[in-house]
LOKOL-105867 format. One record per atom (N, C-alpha, C, O): residue in one letter; x, y, z; chain. Coordinates in steps of 0.1 Angstrom, whole numbers, plus 5000, padded with zeros to 4 digits. Atoms other than C-alpha are relative to their C-alpha. Layout:
% residues N
{aa = A, c1 = X, c2 = Y, c3 = Z, ch = A}
...
//
This chain:
% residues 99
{aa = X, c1 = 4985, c2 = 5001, c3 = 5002, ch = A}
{aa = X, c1 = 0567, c2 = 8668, c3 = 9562, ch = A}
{aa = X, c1 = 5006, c2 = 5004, c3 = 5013, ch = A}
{aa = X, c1 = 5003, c2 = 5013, c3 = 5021, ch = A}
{aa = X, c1 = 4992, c2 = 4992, c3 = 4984, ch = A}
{aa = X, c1 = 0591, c2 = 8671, c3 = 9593, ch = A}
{aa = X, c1 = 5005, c2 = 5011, c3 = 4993, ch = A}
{aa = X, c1 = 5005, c2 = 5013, c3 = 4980, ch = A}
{aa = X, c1 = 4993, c2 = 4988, c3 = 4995, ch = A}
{aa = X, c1 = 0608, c2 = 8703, c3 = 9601, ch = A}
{aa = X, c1 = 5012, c2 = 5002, c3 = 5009, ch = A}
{aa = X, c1 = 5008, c2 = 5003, c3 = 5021, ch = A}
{aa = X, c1 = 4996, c2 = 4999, c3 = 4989, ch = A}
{aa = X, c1 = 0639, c2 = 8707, c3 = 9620, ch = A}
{aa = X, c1 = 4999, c2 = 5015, c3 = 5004, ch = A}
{aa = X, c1 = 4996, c2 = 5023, c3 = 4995, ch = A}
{aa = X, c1 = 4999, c2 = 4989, c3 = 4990, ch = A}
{aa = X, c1 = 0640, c2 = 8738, c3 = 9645, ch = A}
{aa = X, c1 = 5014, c2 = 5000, c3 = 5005, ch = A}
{aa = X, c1 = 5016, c2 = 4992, c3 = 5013, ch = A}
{aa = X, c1 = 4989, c2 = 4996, c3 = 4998, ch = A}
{aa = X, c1 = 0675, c2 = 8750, c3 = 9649, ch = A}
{aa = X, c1 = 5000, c2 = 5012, c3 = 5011, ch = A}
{aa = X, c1 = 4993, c2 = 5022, c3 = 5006, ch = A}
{aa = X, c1 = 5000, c2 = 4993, c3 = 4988, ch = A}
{aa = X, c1 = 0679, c2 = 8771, c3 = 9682, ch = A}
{aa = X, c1 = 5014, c2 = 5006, c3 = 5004, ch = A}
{aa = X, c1 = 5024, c2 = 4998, c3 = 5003, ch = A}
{aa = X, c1 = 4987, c2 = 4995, c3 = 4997, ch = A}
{aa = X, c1 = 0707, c2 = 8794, c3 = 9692, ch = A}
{aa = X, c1 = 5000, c2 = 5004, c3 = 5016, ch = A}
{aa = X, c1 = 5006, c2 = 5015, c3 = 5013, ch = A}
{aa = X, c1 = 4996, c2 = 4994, c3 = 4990, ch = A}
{aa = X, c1 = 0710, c2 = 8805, c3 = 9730, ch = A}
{aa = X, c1 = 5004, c2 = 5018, c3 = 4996, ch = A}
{aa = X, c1 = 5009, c2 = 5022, c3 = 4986, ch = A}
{aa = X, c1 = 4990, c2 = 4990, c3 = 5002, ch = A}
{aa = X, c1 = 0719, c2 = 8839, c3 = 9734, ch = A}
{aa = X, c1 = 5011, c2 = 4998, c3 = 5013, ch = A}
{aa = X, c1 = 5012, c2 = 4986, c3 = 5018, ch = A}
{aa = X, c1 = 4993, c2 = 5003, c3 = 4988, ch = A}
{aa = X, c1 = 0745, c2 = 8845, c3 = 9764, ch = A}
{aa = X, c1 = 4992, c2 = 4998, c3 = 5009, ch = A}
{aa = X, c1 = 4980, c2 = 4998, c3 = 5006, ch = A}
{aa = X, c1 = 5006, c2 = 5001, c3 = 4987, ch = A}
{aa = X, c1 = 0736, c2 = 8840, c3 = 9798, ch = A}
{aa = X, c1 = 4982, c2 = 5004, c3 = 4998, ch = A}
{aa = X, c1 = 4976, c2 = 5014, c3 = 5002, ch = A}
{aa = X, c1 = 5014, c2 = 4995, c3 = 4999, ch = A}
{aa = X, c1 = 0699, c2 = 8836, c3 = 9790, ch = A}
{aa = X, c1 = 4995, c2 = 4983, c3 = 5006, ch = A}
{aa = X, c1 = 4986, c2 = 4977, c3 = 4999, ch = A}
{aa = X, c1 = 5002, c2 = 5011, c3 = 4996, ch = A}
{aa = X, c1 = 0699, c2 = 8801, c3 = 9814, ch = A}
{aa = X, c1 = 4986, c2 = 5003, c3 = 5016, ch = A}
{aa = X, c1 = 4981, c2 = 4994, c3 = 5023, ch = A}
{aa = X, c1 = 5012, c2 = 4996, c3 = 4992, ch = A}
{aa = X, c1 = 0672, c2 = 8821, c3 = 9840, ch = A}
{aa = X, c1 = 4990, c2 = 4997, c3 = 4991, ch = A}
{aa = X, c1 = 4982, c2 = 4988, c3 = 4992, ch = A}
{aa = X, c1 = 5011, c2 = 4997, c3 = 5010, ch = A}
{aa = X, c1 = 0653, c2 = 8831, c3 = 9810, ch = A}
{aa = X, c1 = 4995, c2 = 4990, c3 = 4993, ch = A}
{aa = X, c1 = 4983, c2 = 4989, c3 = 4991, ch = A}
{aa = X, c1 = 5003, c2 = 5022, c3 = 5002, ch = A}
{aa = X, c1 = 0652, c2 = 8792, c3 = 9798, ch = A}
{aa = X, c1 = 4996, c2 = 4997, c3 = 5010, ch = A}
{aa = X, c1 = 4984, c2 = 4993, c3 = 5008, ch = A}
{aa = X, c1 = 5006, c2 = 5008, c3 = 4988, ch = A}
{aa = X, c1 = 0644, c2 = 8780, c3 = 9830, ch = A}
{aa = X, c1 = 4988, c2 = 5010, c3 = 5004, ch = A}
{aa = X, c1 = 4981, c2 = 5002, c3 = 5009, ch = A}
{aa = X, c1 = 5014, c2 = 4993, c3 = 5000, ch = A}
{aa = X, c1 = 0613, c2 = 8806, c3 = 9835, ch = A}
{aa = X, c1 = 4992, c2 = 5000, c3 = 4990, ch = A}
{aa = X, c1 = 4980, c2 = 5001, c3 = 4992, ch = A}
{aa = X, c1 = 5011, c2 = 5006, c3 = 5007, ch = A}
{aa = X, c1 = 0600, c2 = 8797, c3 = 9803, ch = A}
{aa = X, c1 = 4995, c2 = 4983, c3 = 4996, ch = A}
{aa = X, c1 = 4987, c2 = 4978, c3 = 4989, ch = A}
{aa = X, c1 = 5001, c2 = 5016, c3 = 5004, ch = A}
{aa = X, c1 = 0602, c2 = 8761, c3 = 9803, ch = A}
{aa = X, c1 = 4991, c2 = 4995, c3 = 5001, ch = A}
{aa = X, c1 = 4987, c2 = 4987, c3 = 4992, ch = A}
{aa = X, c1 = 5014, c2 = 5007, c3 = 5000, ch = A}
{aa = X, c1 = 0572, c2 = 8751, c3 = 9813, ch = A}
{aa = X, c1 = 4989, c2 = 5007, c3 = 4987, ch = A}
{aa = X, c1 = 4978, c2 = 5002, c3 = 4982, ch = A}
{aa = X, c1 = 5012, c2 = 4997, c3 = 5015, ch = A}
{aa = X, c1 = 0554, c2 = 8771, c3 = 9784, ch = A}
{aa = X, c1 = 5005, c2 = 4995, c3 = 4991, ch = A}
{aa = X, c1 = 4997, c2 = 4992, c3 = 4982, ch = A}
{aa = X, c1 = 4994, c2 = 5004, c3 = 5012, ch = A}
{aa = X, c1 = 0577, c2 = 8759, c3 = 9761, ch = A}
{aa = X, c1 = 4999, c2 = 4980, c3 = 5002, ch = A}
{aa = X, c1 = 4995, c2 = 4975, c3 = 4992, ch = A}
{aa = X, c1 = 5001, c2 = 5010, c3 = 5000, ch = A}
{aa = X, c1 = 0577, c2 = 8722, c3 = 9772, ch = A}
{aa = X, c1 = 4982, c2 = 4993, c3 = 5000, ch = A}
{aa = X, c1 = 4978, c2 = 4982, c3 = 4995, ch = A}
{aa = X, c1 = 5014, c2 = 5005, c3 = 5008, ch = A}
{aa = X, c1 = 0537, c2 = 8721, c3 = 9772, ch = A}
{aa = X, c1 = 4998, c2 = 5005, c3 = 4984, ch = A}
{aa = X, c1 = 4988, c2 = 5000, c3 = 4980, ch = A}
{aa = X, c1 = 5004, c2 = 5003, c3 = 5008, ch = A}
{aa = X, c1 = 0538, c2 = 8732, c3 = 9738, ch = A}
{aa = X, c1 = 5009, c2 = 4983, c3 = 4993, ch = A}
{aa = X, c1 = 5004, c2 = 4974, c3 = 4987, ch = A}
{aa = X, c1 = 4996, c2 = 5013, c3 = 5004, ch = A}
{aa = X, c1 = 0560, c2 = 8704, c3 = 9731, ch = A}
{aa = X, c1 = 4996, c2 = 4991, c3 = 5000, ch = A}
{aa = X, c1 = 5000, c2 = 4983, c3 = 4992, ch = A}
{aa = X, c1 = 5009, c2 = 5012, c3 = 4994, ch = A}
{aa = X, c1 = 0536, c2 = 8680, c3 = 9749, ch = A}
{aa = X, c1 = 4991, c2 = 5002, c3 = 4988, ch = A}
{aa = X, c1 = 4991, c2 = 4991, c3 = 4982, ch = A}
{aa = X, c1 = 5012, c2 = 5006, c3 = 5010, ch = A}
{aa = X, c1 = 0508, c2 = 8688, c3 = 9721, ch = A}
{aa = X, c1 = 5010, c2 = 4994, c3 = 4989, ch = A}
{aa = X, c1 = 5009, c2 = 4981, c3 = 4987, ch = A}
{aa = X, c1 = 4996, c2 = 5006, c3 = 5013, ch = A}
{aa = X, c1 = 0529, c2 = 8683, c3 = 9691, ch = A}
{aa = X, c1 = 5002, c2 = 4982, c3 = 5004, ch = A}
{aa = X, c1 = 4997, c2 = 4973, c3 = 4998, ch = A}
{aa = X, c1 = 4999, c2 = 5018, c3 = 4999, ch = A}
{aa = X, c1 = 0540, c2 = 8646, c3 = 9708, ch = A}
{aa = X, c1 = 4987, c2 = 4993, c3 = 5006, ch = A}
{aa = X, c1 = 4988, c2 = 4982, c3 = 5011, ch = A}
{aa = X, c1 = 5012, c2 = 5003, c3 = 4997, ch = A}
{aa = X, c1 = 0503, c2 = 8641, c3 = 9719, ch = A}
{aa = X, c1 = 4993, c2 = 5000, c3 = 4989, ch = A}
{aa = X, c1 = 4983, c2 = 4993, c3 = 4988, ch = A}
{aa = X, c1 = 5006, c2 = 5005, c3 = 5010, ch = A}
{aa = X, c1 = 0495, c2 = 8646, c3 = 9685, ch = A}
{aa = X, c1 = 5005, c2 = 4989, c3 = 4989, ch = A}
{aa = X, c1 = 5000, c2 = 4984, c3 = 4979, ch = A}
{aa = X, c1 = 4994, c2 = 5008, c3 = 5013, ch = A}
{aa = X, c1 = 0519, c2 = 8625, c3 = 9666, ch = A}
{aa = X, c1 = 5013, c2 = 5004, c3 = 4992, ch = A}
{aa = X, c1 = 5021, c2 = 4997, c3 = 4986, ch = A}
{aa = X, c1 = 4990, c2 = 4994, c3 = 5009, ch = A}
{aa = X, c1 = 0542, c2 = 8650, c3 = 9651, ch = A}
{aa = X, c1 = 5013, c2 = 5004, c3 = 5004, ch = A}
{aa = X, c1 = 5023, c2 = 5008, c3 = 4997, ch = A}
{aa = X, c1 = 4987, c2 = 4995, c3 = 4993, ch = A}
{aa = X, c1 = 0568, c2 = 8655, c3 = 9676, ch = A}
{aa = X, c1 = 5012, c2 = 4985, c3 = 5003, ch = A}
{aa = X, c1 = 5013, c2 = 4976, c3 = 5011, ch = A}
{aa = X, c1 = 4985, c2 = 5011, c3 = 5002, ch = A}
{aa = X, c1 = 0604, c2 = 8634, c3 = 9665, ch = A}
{aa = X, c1 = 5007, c2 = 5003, c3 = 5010, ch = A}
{aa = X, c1 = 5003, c2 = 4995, c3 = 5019, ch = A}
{aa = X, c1 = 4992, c2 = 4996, c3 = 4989, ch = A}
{aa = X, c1 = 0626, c2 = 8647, c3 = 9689, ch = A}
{aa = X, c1 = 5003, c2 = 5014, c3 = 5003, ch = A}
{aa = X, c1 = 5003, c2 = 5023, c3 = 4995, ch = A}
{aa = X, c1 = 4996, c2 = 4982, c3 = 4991, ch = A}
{aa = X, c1 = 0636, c2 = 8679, c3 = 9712, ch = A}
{aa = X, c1 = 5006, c2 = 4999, c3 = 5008, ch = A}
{aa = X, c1 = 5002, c2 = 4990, c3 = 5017, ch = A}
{aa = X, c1 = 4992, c2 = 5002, c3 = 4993, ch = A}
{aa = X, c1 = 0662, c2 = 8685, c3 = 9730, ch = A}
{aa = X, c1 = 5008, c2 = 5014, c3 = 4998, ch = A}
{aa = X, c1 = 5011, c2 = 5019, c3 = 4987, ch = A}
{aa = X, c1 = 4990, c2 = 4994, c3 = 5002, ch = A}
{aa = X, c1 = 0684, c2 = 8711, c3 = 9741, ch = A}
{aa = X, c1 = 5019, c2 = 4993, c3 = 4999, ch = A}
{aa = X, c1 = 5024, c2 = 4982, c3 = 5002, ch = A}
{aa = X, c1 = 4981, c2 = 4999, c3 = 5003, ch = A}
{aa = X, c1 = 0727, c2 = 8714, c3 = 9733, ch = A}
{aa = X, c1 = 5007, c2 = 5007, c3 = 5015, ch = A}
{aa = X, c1 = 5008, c2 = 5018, c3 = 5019, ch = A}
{aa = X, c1 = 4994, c2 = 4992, c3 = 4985, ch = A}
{aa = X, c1 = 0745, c2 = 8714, c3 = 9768, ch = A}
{aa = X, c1 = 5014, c2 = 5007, c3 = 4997, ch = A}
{aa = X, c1 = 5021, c2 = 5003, c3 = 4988, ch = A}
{aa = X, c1 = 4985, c2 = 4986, c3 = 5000, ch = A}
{aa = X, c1 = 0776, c2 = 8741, c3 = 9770, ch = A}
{aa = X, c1 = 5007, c2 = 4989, c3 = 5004, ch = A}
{aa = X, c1 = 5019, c2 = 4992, c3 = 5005, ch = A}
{aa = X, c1 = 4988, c2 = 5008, c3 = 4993, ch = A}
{aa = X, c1 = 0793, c2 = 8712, c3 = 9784, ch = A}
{aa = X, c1 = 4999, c2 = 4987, c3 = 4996, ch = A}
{aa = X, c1 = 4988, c2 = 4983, c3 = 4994, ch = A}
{aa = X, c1 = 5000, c2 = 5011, c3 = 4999, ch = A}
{aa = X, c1 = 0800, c2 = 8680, c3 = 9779, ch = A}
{aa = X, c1 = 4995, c2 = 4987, c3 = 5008, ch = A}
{aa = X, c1 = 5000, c2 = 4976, c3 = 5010, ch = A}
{aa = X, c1 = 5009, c2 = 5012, c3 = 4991, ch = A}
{aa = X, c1 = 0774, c2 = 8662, c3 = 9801, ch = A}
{aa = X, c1 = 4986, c2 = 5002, c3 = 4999, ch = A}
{aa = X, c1 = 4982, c2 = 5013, c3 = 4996, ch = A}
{aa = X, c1 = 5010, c2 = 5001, c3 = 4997, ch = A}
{aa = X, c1 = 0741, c2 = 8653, c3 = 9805, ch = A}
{aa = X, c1 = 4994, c2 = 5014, c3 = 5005, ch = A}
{aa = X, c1 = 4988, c2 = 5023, c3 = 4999, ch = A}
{aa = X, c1 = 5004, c2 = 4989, c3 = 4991, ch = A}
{aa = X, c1 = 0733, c2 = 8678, c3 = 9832, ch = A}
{aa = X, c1 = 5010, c2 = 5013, c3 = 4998, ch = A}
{aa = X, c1 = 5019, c2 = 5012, c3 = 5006, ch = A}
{aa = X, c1 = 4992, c2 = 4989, c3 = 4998, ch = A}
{aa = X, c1 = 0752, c2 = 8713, c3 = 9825, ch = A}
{aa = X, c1 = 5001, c2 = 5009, c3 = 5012, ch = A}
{aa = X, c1 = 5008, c2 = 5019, c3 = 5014, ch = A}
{aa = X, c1 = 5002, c2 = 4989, c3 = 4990, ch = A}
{aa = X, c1 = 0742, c2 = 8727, c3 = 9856, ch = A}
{aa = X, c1 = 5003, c2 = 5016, c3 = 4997, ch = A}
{aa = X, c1 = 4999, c2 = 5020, c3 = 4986, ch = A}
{aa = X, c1 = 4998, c2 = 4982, c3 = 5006, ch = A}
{aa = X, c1 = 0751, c2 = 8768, c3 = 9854, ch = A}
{aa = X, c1 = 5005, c2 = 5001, c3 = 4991, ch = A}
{aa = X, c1 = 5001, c2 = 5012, c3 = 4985, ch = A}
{aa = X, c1 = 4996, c2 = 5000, c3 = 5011, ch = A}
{aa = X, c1 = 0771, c2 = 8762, c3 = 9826, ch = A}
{aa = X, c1 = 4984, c2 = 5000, c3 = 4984, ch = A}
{aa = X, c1 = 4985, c2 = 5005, c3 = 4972, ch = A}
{aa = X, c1 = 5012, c2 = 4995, c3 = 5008, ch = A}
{aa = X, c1 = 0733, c2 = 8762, c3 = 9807, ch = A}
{aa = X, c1 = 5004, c2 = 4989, c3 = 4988, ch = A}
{aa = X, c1 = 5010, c2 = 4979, c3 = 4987, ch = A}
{aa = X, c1 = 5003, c2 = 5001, c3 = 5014, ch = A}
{aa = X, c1 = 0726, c2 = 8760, c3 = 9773, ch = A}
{aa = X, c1 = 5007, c2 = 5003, c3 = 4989, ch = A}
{aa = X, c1 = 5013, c2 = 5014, c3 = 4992, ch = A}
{aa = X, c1 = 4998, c2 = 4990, c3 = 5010, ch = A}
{aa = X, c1 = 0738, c2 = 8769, c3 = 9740, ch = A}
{aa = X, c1 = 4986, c2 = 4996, c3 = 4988, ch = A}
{aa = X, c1 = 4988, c2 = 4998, c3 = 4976, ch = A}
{aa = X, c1 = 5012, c2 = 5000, c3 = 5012, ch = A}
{aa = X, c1 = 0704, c2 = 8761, c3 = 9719, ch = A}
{aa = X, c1 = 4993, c2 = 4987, c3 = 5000, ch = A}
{aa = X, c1 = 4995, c2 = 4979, c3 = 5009, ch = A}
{aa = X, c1 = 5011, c2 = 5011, c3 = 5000, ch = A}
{aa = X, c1 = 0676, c2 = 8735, c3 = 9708, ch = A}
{aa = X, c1 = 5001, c2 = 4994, c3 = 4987, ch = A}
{aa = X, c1 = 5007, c2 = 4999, c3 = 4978, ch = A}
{aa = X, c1 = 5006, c2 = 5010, c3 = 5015, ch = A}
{aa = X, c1 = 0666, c2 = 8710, c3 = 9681, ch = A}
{aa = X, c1 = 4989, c2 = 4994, c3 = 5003, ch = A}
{aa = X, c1 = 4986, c2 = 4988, c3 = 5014, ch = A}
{aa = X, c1 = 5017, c2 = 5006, c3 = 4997, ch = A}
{aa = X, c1 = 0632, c2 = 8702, c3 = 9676, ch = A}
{aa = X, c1 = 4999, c2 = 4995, c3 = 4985, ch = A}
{aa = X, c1 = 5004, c2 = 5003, c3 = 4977, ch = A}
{aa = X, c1 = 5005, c2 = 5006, c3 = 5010, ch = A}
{aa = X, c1 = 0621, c2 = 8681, c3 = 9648, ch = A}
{aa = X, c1 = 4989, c2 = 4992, c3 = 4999, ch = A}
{aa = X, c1 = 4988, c2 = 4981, c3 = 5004, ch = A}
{aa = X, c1 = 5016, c2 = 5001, c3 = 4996, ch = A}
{aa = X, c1 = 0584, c2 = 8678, c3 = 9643, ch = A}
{aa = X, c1 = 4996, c2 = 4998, c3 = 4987, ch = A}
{aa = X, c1 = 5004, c2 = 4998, c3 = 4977, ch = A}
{aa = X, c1 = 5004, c2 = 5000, c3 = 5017, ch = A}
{aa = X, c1 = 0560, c2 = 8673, c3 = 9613, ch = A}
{aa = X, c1 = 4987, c2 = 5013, c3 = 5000, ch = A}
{aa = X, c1 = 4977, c2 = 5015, c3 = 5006, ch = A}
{aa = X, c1 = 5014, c2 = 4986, c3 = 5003, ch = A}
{aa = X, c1 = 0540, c2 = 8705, c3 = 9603, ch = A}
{aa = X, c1 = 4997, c2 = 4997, c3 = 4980, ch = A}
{aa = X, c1 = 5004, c2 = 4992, c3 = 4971, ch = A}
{aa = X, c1 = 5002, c2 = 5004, c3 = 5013, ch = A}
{aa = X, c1 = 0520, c2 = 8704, c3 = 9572, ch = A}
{aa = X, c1 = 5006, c2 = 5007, c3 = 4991, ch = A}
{aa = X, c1 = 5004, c2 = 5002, c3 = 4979, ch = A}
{aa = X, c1 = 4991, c2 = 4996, c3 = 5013, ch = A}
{aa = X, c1 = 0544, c2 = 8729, c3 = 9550, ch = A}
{aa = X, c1 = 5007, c2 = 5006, c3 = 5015, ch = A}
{aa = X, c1 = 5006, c2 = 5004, c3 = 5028, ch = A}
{aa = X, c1 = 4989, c2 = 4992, c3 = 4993, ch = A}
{aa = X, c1 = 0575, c2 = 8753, c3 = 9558, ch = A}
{aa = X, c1 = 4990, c2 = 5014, c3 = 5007, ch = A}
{aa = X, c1 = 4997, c2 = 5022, c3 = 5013, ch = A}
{aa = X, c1 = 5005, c2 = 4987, c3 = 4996, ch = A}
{aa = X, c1 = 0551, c2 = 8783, c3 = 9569, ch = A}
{aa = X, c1 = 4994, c2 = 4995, c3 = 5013, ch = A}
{aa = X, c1 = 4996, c2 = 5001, c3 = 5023, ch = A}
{aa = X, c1 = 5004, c2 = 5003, c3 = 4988, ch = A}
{aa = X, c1 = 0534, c2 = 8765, c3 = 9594, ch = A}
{aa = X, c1 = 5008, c2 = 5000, c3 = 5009, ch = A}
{aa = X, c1 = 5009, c2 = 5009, c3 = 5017, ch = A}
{aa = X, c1 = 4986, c2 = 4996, c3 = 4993, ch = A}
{aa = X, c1 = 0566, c2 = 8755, c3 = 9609, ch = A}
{aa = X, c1 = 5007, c2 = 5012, c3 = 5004, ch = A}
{aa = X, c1 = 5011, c2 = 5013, c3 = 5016, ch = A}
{aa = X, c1 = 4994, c2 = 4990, c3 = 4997, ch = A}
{aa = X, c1 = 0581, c2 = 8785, c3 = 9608, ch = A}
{aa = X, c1 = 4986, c2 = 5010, c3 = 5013, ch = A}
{aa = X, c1 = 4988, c2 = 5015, c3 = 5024, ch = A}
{aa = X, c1 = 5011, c2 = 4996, c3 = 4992, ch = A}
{aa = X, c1 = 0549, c2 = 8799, c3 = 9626, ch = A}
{aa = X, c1 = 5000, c2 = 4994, c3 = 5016, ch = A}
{aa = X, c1 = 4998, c2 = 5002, c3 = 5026, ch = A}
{aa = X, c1 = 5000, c2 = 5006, c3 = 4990, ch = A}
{aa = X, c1 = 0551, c2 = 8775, c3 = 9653, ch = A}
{aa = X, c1 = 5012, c2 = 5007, c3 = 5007, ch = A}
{aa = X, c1 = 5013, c2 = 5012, c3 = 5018, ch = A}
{aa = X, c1 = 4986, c2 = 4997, c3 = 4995, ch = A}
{aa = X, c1 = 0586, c2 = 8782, c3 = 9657, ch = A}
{aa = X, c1 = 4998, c2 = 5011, c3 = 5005, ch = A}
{aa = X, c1 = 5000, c2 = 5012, c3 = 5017, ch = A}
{aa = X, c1 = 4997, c2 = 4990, c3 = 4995, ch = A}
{aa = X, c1 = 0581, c2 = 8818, c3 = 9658, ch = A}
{aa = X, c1 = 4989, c2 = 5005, c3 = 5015, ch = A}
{aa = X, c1 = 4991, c2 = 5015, c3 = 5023, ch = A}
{aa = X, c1 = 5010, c2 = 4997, c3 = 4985, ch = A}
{aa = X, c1 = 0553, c2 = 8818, c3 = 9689, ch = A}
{aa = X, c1 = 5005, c2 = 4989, c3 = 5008, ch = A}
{aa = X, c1 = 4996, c2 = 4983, c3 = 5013, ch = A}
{aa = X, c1 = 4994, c2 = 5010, c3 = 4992, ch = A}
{aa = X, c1 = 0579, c2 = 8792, c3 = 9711, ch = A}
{aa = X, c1 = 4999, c2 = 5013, c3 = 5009, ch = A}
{aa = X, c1 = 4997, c2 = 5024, c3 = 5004, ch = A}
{aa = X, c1 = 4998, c2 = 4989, c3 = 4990, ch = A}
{aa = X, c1 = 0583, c2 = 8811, c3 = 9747, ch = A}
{aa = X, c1 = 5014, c2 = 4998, c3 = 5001, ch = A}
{aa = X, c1 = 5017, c2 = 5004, c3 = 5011, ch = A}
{aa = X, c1 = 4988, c2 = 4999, c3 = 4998, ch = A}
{aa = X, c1 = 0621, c2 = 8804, c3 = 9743, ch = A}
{aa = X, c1 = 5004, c2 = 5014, c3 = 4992, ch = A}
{aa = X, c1 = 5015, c2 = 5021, c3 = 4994, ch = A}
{aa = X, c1 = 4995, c2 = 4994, c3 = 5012, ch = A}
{aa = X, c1 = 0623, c2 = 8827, c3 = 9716, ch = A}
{aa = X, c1 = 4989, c2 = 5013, c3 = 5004, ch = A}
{aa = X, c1 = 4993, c2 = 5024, c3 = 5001, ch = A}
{aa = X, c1 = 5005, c2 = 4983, c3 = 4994, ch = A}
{aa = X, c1 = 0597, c2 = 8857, c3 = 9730, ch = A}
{aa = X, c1 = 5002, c2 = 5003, c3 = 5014, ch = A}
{aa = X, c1 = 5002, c2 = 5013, c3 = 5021, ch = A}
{aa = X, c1 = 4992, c2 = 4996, c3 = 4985, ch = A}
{aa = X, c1 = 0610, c2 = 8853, c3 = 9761, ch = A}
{aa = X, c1 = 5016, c2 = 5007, c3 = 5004, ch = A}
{aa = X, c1 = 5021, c2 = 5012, c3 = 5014, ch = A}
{aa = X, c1 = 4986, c2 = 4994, c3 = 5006, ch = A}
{aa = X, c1 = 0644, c2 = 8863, c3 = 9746, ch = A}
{aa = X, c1 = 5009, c2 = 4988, c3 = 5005, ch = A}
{aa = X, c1 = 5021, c2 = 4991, c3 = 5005, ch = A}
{aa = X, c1 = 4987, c2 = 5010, c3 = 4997, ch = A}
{aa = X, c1 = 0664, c2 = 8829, c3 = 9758, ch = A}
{aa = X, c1 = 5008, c2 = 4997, c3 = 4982, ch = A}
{aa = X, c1 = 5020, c2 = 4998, c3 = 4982, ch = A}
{aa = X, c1 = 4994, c2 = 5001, c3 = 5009, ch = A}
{aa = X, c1 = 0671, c2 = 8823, c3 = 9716, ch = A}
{aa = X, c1 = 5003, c2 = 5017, c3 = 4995, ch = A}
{aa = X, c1 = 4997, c2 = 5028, c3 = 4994, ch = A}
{aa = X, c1 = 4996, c2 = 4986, c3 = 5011, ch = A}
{aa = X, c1 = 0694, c2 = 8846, c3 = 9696, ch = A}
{aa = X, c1 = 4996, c2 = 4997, c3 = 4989, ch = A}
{aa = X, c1 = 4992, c2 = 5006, c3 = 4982, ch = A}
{aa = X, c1 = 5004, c2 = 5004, c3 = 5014, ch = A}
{aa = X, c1 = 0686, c2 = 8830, c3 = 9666, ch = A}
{aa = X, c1 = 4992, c2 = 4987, c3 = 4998, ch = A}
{aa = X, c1 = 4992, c2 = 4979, c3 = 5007, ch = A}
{aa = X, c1 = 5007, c2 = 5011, c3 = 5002, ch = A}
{aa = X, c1 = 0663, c2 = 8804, c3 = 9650, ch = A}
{aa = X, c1 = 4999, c2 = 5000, c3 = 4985, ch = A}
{aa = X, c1 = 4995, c2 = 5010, c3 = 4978, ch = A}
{aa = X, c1 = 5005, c2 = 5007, c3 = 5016, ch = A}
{aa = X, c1 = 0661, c2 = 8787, c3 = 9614, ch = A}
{aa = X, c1 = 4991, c2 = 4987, c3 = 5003, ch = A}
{aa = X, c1 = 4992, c2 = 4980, c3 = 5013, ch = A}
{aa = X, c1 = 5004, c2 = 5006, c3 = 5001, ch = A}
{aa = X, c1 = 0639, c2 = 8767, c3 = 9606, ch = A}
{aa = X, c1 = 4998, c2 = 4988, c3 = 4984, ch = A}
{aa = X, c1 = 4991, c2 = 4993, c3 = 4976, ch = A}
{aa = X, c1 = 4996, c2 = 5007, c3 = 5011, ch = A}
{aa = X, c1 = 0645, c2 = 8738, c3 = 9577, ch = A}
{aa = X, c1 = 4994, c2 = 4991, c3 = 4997, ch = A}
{aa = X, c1 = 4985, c2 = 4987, c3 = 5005, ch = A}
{aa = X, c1 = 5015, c2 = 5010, c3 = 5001, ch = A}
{aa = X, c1 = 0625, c2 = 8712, c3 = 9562, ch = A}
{aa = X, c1 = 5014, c2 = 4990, c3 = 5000, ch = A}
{aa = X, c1 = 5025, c2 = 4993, c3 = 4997, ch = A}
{aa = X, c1 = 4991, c2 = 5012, c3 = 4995, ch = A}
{aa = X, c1 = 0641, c2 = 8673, c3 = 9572, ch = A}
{aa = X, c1 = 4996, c2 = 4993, c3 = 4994, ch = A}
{aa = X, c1 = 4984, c2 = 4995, c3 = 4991, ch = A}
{aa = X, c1 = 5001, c2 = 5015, c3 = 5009, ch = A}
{aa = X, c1 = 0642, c2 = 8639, c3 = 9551, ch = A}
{aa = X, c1 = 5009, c2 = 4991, c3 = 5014, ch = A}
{aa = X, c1 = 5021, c2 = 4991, c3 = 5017, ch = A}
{aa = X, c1 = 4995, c2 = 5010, c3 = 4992, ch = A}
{aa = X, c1 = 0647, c2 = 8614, c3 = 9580, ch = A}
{aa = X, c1 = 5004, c2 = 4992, c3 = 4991, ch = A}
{aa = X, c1 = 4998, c2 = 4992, c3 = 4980, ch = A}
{aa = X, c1 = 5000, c2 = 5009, c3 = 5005, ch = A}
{aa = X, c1 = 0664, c2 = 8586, c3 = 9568, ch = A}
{aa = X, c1 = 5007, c2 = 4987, c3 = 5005, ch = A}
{aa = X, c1 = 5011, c2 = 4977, c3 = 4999, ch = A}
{aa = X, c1 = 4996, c2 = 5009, c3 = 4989, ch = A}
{aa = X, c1 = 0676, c2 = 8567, c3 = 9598, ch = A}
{aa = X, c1 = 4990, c2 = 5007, c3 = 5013, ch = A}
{aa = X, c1 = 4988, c2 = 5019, c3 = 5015, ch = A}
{aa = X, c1 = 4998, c2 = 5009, c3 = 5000, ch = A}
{aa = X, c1 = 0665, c2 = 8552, c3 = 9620, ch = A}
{aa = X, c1 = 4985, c2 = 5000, c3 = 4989, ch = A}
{aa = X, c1 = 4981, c2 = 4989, c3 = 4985, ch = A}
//
């Protein structure tokens, strides 16, 4: 079943995103190396593509894990989220139905 991953920023934690990124973006490489990875993407603070210093305010990841516990598992070993860049995370189970 997918899962989305709901991501919150805390303040000024656009160092702390950009020093974990590369752990956080190879885990993202397995899940879409295996199949299970729909989309991810961070929410820019601004109204553009590129926010430059303006950062972040959080993530959406929507993936397929085999129940909500797994999910929630994955979610909770992200390096955005022990690295302290998220203040908050839920994690919800998803019914695509477009496209």
């Amino acid at each position: 079943m997918l899962y989305a991953i709901i991501a919150v920023d805390r303040p000024d934690s656009l160092a702390a995103r950009l020093q974990a990124r590369p752990a956080h973006l190879a885990r993202l490489t397995v899940l879409r190396d295996e199949g299970r990875l729909l989309l991810a993407g961070p929410h820019p603070a601004i109204d553009c593509p590129d926010p430059g210093e303006a950062g972040f305010t959080g993530s959406l990841i929507v993936a397929e894990f085999p129940d909500l516990a797994a999910a929630e598992a994955w979610a909770a070993a992200d390096p955005y989220l022990t690295e302290g860049v998220y203040a908050s995370l839920s994690v919800k189970p998803f019914k695509q139905v477009f496209p």
